[in-house]
C-alpha positions as CSV (number, residue, x, y, z in Angstrom):
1,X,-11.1,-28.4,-5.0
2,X,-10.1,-24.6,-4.8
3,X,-7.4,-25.7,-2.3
4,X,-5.9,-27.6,-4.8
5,X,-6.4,-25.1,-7.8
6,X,-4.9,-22.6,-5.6
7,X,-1.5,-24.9,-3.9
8,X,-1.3,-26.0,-7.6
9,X,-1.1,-22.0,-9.0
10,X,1.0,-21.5,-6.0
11,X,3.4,-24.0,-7.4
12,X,3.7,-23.0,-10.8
13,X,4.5,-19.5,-9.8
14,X,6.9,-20.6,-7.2
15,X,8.9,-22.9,-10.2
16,X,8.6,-19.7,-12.2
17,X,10.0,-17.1,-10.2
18,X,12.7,-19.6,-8.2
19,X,15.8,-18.4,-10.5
20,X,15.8,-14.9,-9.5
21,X,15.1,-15.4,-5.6
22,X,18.5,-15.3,-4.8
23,X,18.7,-11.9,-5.9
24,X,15.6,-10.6,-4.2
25,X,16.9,-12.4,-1.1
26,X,20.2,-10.7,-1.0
27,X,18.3,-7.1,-2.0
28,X,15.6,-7.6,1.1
29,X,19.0,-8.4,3.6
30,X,20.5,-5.4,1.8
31,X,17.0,-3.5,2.9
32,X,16.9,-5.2,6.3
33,X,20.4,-4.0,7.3
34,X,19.9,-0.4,6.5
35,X,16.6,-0.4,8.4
36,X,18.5,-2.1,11.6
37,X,21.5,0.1,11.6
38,X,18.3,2.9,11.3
39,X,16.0,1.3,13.7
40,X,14.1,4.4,14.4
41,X,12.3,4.2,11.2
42,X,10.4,1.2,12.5
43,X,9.2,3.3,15.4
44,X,7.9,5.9,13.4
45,X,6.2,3.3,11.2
46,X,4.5,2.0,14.3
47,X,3.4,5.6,15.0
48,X,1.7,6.0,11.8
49,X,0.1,2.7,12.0
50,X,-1.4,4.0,15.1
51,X,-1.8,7.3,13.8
52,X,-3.6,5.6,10.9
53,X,-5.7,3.3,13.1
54,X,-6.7,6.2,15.2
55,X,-7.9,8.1,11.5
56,X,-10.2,4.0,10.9
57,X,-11.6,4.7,14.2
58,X,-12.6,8.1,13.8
59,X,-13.6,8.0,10.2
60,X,-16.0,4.4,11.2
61,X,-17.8,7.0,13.9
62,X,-18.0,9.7,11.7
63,X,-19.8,7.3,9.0
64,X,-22.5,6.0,11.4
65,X,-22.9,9.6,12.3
66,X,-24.1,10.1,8.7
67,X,-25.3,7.3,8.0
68,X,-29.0,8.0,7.3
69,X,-27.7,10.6,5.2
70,X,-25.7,8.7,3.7
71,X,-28.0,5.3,3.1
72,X,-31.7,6.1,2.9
73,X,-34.2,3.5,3.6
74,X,-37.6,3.8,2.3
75,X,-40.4,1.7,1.8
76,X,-41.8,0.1,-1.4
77,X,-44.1,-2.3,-2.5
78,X,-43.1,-4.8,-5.3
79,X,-45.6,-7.6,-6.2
80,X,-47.9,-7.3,-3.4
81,X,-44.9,-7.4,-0.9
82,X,-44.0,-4.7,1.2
83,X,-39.9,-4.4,1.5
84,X,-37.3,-1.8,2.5
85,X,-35.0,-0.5,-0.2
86,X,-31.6,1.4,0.9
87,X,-30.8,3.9,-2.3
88,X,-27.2,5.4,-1.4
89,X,-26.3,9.3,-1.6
90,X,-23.3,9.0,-3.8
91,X,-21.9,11.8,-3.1
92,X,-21.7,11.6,0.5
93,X,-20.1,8.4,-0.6
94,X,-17.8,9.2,-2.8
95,X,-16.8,12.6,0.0
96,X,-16.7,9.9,2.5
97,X,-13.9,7.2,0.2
98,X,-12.1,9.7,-0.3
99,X,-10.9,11.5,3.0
100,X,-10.5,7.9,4.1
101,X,-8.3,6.4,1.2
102,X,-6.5,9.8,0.7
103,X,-5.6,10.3,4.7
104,X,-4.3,6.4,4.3
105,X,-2.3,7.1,0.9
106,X,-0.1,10.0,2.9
107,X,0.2,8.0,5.6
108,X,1.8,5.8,3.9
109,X,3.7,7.3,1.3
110,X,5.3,9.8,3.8
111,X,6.2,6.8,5.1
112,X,7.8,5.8,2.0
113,X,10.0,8.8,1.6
114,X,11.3,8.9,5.1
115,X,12.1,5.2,5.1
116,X,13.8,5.7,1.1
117,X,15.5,9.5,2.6
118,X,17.1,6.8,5.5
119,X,18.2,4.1,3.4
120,X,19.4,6.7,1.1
121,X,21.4,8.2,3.4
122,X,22.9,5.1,4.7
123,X,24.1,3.9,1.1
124,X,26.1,7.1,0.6
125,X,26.5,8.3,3.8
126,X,26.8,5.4,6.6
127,X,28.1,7.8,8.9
128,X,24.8,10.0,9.4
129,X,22.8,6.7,9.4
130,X,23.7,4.5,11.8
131,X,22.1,4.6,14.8
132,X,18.3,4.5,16.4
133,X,17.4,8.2,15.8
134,X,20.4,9.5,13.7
135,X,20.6,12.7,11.5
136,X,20.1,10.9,8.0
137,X,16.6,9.5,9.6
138,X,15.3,12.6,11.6
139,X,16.5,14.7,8.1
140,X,14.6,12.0,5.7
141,X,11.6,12.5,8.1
142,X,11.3,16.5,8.5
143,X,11.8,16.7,4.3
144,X,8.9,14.5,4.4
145,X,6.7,16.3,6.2
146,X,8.0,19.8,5.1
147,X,9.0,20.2,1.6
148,X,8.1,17.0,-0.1
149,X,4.4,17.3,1.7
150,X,3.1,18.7,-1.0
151,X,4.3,16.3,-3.8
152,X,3.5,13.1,-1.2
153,X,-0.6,14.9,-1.3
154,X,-0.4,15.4,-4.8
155,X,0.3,11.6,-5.8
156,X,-1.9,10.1,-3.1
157,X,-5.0,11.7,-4.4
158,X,-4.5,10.8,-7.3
159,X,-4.3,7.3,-6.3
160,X,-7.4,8.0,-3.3
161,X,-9.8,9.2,-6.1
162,X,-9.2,6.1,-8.1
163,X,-9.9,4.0,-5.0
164,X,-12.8,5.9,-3.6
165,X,-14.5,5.4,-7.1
166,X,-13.8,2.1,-7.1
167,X,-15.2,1.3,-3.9
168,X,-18.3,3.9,-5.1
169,X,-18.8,1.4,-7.9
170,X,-18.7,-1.9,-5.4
171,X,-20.8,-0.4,-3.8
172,X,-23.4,0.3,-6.2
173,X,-23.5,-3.2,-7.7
174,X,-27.3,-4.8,-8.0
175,X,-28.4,-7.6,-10.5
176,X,-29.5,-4.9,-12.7
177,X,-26.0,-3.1,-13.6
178,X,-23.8,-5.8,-12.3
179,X,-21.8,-6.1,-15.6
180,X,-21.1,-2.6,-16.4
181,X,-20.1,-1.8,-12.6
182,X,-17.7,-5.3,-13.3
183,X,-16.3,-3.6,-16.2
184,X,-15.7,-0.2,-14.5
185,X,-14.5,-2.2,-11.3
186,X,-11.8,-3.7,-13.8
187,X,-11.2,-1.1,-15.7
188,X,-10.3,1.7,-12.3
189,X,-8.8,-1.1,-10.8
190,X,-5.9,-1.4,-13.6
191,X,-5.5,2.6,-13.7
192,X,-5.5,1.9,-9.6
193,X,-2.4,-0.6,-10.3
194,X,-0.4,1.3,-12.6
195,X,-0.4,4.5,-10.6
196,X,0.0,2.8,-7.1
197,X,3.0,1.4,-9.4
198,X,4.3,4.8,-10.5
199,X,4.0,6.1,-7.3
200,X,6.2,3.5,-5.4
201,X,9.3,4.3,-7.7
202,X,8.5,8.2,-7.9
203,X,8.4,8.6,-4.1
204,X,12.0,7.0,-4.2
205,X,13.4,9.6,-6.1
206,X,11.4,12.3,-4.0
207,X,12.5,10.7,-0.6
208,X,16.1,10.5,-1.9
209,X,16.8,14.2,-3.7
210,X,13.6,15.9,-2.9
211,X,12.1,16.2,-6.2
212,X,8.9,17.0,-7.5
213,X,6.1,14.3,-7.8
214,X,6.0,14.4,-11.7
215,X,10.0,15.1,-12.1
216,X,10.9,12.4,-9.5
217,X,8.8,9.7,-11.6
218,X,10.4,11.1,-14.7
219,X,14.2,10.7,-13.6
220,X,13.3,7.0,-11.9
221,X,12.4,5.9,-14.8
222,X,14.2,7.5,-17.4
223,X,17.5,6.4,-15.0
224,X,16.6,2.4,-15.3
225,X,15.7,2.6,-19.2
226,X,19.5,4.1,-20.1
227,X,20.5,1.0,-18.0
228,X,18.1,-1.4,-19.5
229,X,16.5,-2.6,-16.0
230,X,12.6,-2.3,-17.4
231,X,12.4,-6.1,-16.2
232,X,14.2,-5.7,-13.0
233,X,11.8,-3.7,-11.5
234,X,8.8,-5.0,-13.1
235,X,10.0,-8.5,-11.1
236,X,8.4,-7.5,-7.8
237,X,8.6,-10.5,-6.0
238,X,9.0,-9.5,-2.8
239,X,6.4,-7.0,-2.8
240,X,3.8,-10.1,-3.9
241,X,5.2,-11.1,-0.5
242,X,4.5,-8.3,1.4
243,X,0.9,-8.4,-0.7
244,X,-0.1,-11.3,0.4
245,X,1.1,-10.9,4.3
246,X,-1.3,-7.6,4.0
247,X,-4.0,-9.5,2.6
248,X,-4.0,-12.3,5.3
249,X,-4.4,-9.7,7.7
250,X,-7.3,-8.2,6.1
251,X,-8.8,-11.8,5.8
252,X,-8.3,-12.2,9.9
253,X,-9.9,-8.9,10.3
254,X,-13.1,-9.8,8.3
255,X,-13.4,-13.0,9.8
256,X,-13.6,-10.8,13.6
257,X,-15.9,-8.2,11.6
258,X,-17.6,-11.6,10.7
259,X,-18.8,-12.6,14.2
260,X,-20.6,-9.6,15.1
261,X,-24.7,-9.7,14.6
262,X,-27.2,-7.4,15.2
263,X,-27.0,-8.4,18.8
264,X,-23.2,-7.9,19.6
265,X,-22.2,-5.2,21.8
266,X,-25.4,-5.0,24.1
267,X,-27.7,-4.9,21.1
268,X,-26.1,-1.6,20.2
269,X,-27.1,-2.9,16.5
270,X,-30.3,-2.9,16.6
271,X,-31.0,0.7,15.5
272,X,-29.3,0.4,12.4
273,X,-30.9,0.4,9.0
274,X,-30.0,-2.8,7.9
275,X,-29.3,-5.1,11.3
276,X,-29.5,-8.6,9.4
277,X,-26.3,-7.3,7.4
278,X,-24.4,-6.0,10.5
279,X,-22.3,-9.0,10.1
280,X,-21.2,-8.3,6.5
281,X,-21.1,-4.9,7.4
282,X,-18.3,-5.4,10.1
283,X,-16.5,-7.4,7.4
284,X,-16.0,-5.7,5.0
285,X,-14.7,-2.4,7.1
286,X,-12.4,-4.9,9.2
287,X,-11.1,-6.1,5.8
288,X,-10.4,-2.7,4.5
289,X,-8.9,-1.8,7.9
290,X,-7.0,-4.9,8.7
291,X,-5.6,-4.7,4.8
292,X,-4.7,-0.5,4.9
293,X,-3.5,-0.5,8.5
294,X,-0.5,-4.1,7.3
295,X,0.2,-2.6,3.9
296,X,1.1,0.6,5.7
297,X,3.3,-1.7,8.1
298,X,4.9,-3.6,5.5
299,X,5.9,0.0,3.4
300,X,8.8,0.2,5.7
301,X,10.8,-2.7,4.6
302,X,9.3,-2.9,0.9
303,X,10.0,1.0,0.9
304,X,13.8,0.1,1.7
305,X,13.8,-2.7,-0.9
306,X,12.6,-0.3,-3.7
307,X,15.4,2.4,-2.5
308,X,17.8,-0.3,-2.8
309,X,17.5,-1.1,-6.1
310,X,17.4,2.8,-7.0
311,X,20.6,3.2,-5.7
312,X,22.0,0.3,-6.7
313,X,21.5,1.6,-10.1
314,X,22.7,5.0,-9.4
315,X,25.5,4.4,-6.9
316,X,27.0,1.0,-7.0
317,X,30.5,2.6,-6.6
318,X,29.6,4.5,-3.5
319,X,27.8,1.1,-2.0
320,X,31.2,-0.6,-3.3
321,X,32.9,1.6,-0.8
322,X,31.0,1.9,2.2
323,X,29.9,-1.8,2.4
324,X,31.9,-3.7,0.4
325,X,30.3,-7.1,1.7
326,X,26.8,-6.9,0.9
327,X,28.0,-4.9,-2.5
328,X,30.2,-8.1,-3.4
329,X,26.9,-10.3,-2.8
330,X,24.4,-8.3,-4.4
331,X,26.9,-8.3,-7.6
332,X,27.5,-11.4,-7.9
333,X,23.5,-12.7,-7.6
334,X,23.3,-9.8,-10.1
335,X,25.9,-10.8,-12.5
336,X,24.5,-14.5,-12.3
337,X,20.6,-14.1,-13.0
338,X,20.7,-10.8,-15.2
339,X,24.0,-11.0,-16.8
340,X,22.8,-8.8,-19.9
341,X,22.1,-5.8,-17.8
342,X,25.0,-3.8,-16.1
343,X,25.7,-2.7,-12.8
């Protein structure tokens, strides 16, 4: 029955959504030939990925280093029977989300500014970006790690502290405060959504020109309300597509974490405080992994797809003249599905 719910939602949002695919098709080939004439970006997207999976590894040792500080198990009797309670230090918690969610949000969102820096580049300079490891990359990528640095920290712990209390409040869920940790769950998980959603135009602006964190969002934004585009980039549909690649991943990832018991690995399990839950343990960090380590994956593409319509909107002349092809598609899909705003 949920198979059917869910091909029948499926459906209705494909039937929605099918007039403006042509667009987002013509703006992801748009993304995908910028990133091939500039095929060095995928390498150093494979290097943070690894970079990023070697930070999982270390921070999953680090937190069964601490973990009896971290989850203390005591004993207490409750109706005559004798059980173990865990009670969770939520500090160490909250110390622990945090380095790990804020480490991943760089990662990723230096990412983003080398890969919007390249595409950049290409769109009004093809000459310095059209090979493996050329200039417009290498610059986009130094910037990032330089001078932007301290914007790319600024707007990923933002976003990390959201998500570390977020996961503090999943984690603290029991049948006694289950509704108000639902309602805080919902509640940081919308202010989690609308900054993660800030952030991916902001870090355009900051990849392309350098900017601040606060100014870059600022000009992004102000730049598509003068040109009346608030729907166009609310219309995310290729991101939901990169979403939901990310998310399968995580589920493969929790099903692996799934198969492990308390005697997996030699029995190397058996000294933990709660061996019955190993299982759901491994889950849920292979989830989080598998889902951090794609999304970071997929930023290089949907990172070029989110610089192409920023520079669509501020350069179609200069796109006009340095690839007239892909500028004659991407107008005329424009001018057919949103022919009240200009281009």
């Amino acid at each position: 029955m949920c198979q059917v719910i869910f091909f029948a939602i499926f459906v209705c949002y494909a039937r929605a959504v099918w007039s403006r695919i042509p667009f987002a098709s013509v703006n992801l080939l748009t993304a995908c030939t910028a990133v091939k004439k500039n095929i060095g970006v995928v390498l150093v997207a494979y290097f943070f990925v690894a970079l990023a999976f070697g930070w999982t590894v270390l921070w999953s040792i680090s937190l069964m280093g601490v973990w009896e500080k971290v989850i203390e198990t005591e004993t207490v009797e409750v109706g005559g029977q004798v059980i173990q309670q865990n009670n969770a230090n939520y500090g160490y918690l909250f110390l622990l989300f945090l380095s790990y969610f804020f480490t991943h949000q760089v990662i990723q969102n230096t990412m983003h500014c080398t890969v919007a820096g390249t595409v950049g580049t290409w769109w009004f300079s093809p000459d310095d970006a059209t090979s493996c490891c050329s200039s417009g990359m290498m610059g986009s990528l130094f910037r990032a790690l330089t001078t932007s640095f301290g914007s790319i920290c600024f707007g990923s712990l933002l976003v990390a502290i959201l998500q570390s209390l977020k996961s503090l409040a999943q984690s603290a869920r029991n049948n006694d405060n289950g509704m108000l940790i639902c309602i805080a769950e919902c509640i940081l998980g919308c202010l989690e959504s609308i900054l993660e959603y800030f952030n991916k135009w902001a870090f355009v602006y900051v990849g392309l020109y350098g900017y601040s964190y606060l100014e870059a969002g600022k000009n992004v934004f102000t730049l598509f309300k003068n040109r009346g585009w608030e729907a166009i980039i609310a219309d995310d549909l290729i991101g939901n597509v990169f979403f939901f690649l990310s998310l399968c991943v995580g589920l493969i990832c929790a099903a692996i974490g799934l198969a492990f018991d308390e005697n997996s690995l030699d029995g190397r399990f058996h000294d933990s405080p709660n061996p019955e839950s190993i299982g759901a343990t491994c889950a849920g960090l292979g989830f989080v992994a598998g889902l951090v380590l794609a999304s970071i994956l997929m930023s290089t593409i949907a990172s070029a797809v989110n610089a192409v319509i920023v520079c669509f909107a501020e350069g179609p002349a200069e796109f006009e003249a340095n690839h007239p092809e892909l500028s004659r598609k991407m107008r005329d899909t424009w001018l057919e599905f949103f022919p009240d705003c200009g281009c």
